[in-house]
Steps between C-alpha positions, in 0.01 A plus 500: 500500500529831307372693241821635289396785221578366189691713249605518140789276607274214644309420133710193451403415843126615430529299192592179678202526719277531213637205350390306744143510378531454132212215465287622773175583412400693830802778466562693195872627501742767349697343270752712360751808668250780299219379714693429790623931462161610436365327809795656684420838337110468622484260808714465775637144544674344763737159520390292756807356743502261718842418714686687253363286190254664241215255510218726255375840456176746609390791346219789511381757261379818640179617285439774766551657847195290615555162284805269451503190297725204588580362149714198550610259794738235405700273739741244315384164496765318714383779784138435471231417771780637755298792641694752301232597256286581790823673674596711208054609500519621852822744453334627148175551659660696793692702241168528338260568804424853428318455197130452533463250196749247406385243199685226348421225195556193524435137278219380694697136505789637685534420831630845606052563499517345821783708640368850339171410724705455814571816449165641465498525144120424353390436150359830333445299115633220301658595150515266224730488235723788685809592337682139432157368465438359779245600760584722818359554800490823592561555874430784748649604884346826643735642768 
């Protein structure tokens, strides 16, 4: 398992991930190659691989030297409940270890919740009607 740095070359790629939620309530994706350059422009975003084979993407915005916020985790769904969501965690949170506050969001129905509080991650506040509106937990780790 790695974590490959995606580039401008990768949006198709990025793009194919995405699609792979398009009905899904509990993940809210980038749908077209604007977005996917503009979160390439303001996050950095990493392929996931897995014995050579792209199997989803990770990403993290930094808002600060203290504070990073991991804004999406998707794993295709023919390489779910494998372990590699939680793989692909523990190498971003390594990369990520400095920072004293790391926060996510997440659909409070997806079953990453679970995985996020493995991690350490606790709910700060609940936010209805967030951007797609639907609700979002908001989720905290102090490092």
């Amino acid at each position: 398992m790695k974590l490959q740095r995606a580039t401008i070359e990768d949006i198709q790629a990025l793009l194919e991930i995405e699609k792979t939620t398009i009905g899904v309530k509990t993940y809210s994706r980038w749908r077209d190659e604007k977005e996917m350059k503009e979160r390439l422009d303001s996050e950095v975003v990493y392929l996931i691989e897995n014995d050579g084979v792209t199997v989803g993407s990770i990403s993290y915005e930094i808002k600060n030297e203290n504070h990073a916020d991991i804004s999406a985790l998707v794993v295709k769904p023919e390489f779910q409940r494998q372990g590699l969501a939680k793989q692909a965690m523990e190498l971003l949170l390594e990369e990520l270890k400095n920072f004293k506050k790391l926060t996510l969001e997440v659909h409070p129905d997806n079953h990453s919740v679970k995985l996020y509080e493995s991690f350490g991650f606790v709910t700060e506040s609940r936010q209805e009607n967030y951007y797609d509106g639907e609700p979002r937990l908001i989720m905290i780790k102090n490092n």
